[in-house]
NUGU-584919 format. One line per field, with one value per residue (C-alpha): x, y, z; residue number from 1. Coordinates in nm, 3 decimals. Example, Ala and Ser with C-alpha at 12.3 -4.5 7.8 and 13.67 -1.06 7.14 Angstrom:
NUGU-584919
px 1.230  1.367;
py -0.450  -0.106;
pz 0.780  0.714;
resi 1  2;
***
This chain:
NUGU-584919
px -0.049  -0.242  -0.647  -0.744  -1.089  -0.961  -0.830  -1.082  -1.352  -1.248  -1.134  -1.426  -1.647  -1.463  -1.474  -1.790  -1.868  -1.666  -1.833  -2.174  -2.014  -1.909  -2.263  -2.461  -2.232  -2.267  -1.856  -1.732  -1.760  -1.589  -1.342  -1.263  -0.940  -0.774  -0.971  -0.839  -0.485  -0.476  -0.585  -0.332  -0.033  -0.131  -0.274  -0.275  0.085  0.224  0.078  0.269  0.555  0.714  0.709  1.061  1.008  0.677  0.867  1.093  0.860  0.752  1.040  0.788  0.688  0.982  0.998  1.348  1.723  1.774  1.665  1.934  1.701  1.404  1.436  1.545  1.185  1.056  1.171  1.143  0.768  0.729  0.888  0.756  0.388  0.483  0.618  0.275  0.093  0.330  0.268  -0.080  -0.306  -0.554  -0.327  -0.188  -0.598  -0.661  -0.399  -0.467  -0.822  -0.764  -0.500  -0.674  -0.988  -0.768  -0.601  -0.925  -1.099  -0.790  -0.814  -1.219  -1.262  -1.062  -1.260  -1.513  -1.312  -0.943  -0.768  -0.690  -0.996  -0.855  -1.178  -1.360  -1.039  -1.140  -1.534  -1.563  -1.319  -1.475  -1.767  -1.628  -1.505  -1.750  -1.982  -1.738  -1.741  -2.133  -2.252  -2.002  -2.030  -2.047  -1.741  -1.545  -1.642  -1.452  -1.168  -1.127  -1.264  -0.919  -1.060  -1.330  -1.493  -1.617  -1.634  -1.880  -2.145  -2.427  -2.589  -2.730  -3.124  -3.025  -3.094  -2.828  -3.013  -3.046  -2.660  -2.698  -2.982  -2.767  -2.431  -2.639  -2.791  -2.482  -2.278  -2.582  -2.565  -2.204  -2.207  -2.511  -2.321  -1.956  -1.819  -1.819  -1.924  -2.181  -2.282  -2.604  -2.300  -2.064  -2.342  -2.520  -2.112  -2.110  -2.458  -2.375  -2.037  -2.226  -2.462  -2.183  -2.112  -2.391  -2.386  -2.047  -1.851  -1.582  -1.277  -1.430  -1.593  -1.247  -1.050  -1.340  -1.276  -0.929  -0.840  -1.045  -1.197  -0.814  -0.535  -0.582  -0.711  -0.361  -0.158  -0.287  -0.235  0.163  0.239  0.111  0.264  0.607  0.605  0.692  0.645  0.453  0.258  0.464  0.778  0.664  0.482  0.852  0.942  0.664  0.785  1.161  0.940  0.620  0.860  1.037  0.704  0.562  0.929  0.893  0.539  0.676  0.932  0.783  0.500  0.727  0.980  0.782  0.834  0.430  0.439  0.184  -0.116  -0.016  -0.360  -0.510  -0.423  -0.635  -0.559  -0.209  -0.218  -0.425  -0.139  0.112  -0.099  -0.122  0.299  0.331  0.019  0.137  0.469  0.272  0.018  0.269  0.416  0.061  -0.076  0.203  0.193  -0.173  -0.231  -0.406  -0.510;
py -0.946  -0.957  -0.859  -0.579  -0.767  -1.042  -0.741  -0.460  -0.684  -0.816  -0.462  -0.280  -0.540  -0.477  -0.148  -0.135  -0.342  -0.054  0.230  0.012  -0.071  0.313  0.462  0.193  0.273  0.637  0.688  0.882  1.217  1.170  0.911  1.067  1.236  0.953  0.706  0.988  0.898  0.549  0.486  0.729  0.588  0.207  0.201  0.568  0.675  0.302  0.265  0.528  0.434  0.162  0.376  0.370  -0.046  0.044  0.259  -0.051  -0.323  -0.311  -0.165  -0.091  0.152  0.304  0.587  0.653  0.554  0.454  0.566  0.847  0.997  0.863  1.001  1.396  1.387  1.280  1.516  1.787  1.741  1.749  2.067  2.226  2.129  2.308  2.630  2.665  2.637  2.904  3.110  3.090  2.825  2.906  2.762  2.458  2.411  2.382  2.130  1.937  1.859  1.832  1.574  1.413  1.376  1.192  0.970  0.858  0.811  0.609  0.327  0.380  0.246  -0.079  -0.369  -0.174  -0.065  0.015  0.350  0.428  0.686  1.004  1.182  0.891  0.828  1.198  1.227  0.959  1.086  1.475  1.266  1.144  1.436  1.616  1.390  1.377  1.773  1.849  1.550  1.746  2.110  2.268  2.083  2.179  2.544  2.550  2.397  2.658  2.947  3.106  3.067  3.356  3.326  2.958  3.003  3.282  3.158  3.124  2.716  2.734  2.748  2.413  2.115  1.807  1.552  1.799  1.755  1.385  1.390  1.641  1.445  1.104  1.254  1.415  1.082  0.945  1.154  1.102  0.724  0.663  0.862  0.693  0.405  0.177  -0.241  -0.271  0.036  -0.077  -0.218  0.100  0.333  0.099  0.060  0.424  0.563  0.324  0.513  0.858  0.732  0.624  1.004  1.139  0.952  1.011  1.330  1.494  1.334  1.013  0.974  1.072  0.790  0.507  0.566  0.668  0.374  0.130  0.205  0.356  0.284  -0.111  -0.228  -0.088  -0.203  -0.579  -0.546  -0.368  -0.673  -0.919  -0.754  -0.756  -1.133  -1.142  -1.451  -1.280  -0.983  -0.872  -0.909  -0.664  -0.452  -0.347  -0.247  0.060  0.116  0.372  0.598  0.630  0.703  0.973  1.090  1.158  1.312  1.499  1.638  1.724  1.911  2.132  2.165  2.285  2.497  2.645  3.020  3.098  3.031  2.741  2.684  2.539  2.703  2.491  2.106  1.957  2.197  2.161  1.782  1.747  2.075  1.755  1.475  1.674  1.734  1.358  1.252  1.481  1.236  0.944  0.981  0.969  0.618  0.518  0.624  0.331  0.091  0.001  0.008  -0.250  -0.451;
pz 0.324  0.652  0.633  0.873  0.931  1.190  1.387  1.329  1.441  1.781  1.912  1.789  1.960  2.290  2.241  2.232  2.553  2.726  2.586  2.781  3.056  3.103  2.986  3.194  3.522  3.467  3.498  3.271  3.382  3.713  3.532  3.207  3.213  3.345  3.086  2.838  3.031  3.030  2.711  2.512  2.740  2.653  2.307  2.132  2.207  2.146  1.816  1.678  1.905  1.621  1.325  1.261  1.239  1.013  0.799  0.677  0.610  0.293  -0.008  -0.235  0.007  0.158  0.165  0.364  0.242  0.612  0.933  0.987  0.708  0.889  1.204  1.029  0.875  1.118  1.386  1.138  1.073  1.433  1.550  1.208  1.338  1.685  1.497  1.294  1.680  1.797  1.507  1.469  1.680  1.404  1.104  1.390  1.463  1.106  0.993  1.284  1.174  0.801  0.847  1.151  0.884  0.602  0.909  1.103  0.749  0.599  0.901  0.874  0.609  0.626  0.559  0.357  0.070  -0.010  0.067  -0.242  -0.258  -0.041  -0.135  0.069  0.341  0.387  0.425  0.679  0.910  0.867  0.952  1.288  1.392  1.318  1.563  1.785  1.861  1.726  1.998  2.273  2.126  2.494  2.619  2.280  2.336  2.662  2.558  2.255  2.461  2.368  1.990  1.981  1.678  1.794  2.174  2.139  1.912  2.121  2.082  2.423  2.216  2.036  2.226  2.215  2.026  1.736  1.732  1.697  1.435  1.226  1.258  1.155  0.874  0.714  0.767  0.578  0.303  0.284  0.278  0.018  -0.230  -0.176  -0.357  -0.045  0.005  0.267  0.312  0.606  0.792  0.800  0.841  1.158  1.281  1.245  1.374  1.683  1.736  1.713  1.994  2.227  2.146  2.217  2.542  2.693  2.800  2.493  2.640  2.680  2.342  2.182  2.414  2.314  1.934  1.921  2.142  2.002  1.666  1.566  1.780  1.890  1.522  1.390  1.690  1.627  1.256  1.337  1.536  1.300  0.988  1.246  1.280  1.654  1.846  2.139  2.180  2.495  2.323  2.039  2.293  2.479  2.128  2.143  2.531  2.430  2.232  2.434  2.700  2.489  2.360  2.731  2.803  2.487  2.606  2.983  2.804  2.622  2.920  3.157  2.898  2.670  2.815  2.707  2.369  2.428  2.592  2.932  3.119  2.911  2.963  2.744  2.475  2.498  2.536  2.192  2.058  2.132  2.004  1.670  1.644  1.650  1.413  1.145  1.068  1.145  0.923  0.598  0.748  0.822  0.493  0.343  0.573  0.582  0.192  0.033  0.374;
resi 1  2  3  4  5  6  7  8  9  10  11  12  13  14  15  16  17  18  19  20  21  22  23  24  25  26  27  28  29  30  31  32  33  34  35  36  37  38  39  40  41  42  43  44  45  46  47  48  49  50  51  52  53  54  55  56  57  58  59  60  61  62  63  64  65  66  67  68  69  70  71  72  73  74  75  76  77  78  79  80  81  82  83  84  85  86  87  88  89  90  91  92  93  94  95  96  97  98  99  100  101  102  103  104  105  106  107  108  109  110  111  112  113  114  115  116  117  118  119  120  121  122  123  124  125  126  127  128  129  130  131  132  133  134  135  136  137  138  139  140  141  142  143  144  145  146  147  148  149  150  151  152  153  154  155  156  157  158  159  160  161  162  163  164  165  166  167  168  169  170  171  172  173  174  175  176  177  178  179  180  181  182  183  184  185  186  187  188  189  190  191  192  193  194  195  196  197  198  199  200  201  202  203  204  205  206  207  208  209  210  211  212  213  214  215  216  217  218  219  220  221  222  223  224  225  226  227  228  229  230  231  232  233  234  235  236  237  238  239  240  241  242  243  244  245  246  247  248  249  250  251  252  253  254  255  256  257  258  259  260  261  262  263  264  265  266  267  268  269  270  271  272  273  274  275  276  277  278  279  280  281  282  283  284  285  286  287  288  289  290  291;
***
């Protein structure tokens, strides 16, 4: 079994020297949608590219007789995520988040305690999302301006840092009363990531954890748990689905006769992002059990 510390460690650290380097230069708001970019092309998207390898690991946890059976599901849950976006972004919105909170929380809470608790798995990653949008509220209102009933509450009397303080305070809450080994630790690890937040534009704050705090840890830990001699050589084997992923994403960008929200970019980007967590998160959900 490979431990998820002597990978979480090292790429939160340089994650973190980033998120300085960025906030100290004053980059990210002329930078960000091509940090955004970069990062999803060479960590986010790849670390989801090798879950049909993932998948067959471990027999206790296989879930698939082989990977004609693999790749059905797989698809299916996919094209069923874009038909509940097509027939109500509400409904696509919601299942996004609730399954993005259980996900983010899962891989959170490595090296603090296992993931057996889905109660837990699923307050900490509410909790980063939650900071992630309360700490860029503004920004998140134009995104969803074509959501009403959030785009036109008025927060323009509530000053940013009472974001911060309120997102800091609930994660607080949340932690003292959870069943969780050094709880300082993950609360300072955490409080630090809601700064970097607070600091740094939507789009950026997203690529810094998802790229870091998320994507890298589990890419390390995939290749390890793979057994290949070099990191390049198991990096090629993400390339022929990031490439059909991005191909995937044109696709439907250029073809989907309205139904989607192409006058939105972002939007739509993070509509595509959520098609391909939803089947990722069941092979995650195995894969990274009891590290």
């Amino acid at each position: 079994m490979i431990s998820s510390k002597n990978y979480l460690i090292p790429s939160k650290i340089f994650g973190l020297i980033v998120s300085l380097s960025i906030i100290f230069f004053g980059i990210e708001s002329s930078y960000s949608s091509l940090f955004f970019l970069f990062i999803m092309l060479t960590i986010g998207i790849p670390h989801g590219s090798i879950d049909h390898l993932i998948a067959f690991i471990n027999p206790q946890t296989r879930r698939f007789q082989n990977k004609f059976y693999f790749f059905i599901s797989y698809i299916s849950l996919i094209f069923f995520n874009i038909f509940l976006w097509i027939i109500s972004p509400y409904l696509g919105l919601f299942i996004f988040l609730i399954i993005s909170c259980y996900h983010f929380g899962e891989t959170q809470v490595l090296g603090y305690a296992t993931t057996d608790n889905k109660f837990l798995n699923f307050v900490l990653g509410a909790n980063i999302l939650l900071s992630l949008f309360l700490n860029n509220i503004f920004e998140l209102q134009e995104i969803l301006y074509s959501f009403s009933f959030f785009s036109n509450i008025d927060l323009s009397s509530l000053d940013k840092i009472f974001f911060l303080l309120l997102s800091i305070s609930i994660l607080m809450v949340s932690i003292i009363y959870s069943d969780v080994e050094r709880k300082i630790i993950l609360y300072a690890e955490m409080s630090i990531m809601y700064l970097i937040f607070f600091h740094t534009d939507l789009l950026t704050s997203f690529s810094l954890f998802f790229g870091f705090s998320h994507s890298l840890p589990m890419l390390l830990i995939e290749f390890k748990e793979m057994k290949e001699k070099s990191f390049i050589m198991f990096y090629f084997k993400t390339l022929p689905f990031t490439f059909l992923s991005i191909l995937f994403g044109i696709i439907i960008y250029y073809f989907n006769s309205d139904l989607l929200t192409t006058d939105n970019l972002i939007l739509f980007i993070f509509i595509i992002i959520s098609s391909l967590t939803l089947p990722h998160v069941f092979i995650m959900k195995d894969f990274i059990k009891n590290k």
